[in-house]
C-alpha positions in Angstrom: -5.2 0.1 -5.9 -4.9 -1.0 -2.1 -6.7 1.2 0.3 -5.9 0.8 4.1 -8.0 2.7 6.5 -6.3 3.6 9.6 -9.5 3.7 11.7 -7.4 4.5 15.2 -7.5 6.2 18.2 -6.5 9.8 18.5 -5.4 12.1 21.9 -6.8 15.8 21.4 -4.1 18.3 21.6 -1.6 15.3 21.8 0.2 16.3 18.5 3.4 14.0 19.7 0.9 11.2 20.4 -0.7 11.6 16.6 2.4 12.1 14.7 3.2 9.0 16.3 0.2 7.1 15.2 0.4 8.5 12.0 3.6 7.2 11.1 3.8 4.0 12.7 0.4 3.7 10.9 2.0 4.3 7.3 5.2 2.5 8.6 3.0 -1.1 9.2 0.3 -0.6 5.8 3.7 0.8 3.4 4.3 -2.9 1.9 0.5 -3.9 2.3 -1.6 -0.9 0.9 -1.0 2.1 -1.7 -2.8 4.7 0.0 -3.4 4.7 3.8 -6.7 7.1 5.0 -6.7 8.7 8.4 -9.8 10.2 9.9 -10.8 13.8 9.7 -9.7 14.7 13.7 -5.9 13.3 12.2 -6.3 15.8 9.3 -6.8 18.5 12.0 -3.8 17.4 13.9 -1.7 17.5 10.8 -2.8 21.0 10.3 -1.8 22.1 13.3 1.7 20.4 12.9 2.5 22.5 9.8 1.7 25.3 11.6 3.7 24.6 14.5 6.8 23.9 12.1 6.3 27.3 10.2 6.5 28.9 13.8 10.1 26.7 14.3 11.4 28.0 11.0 11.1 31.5 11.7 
């Protein structure tokens, strides 16, 4: 197994900005590594954007 690990910059309370660096992050490792790891503050971040969409859907 191929392990990339997306040691990049974050923006707190920038969830736009993280999103963004998330996915272009899985877009450029897709062909190259199996499993791409993100830092804890992205974890937080992606928290916070599944909160945000179970606000949307209601």
């Amino acid at each position: 197994m191929r392990i990339a690990l997306a040691a990049l910059g974050f923006k707190n309370q920038d969830v736009v900005y993280n999103k963004d660096v998330i996915i272009n992050a899985l877009k450029k490792y897709s062909t190259k590594a199996d499993m791409v790891v993100f830092g804890e503050s992205f974890y937080k971040a992606s928290i916070r954007l599944c909160l945000i969409a179970k606000k949307i859907k209601k």
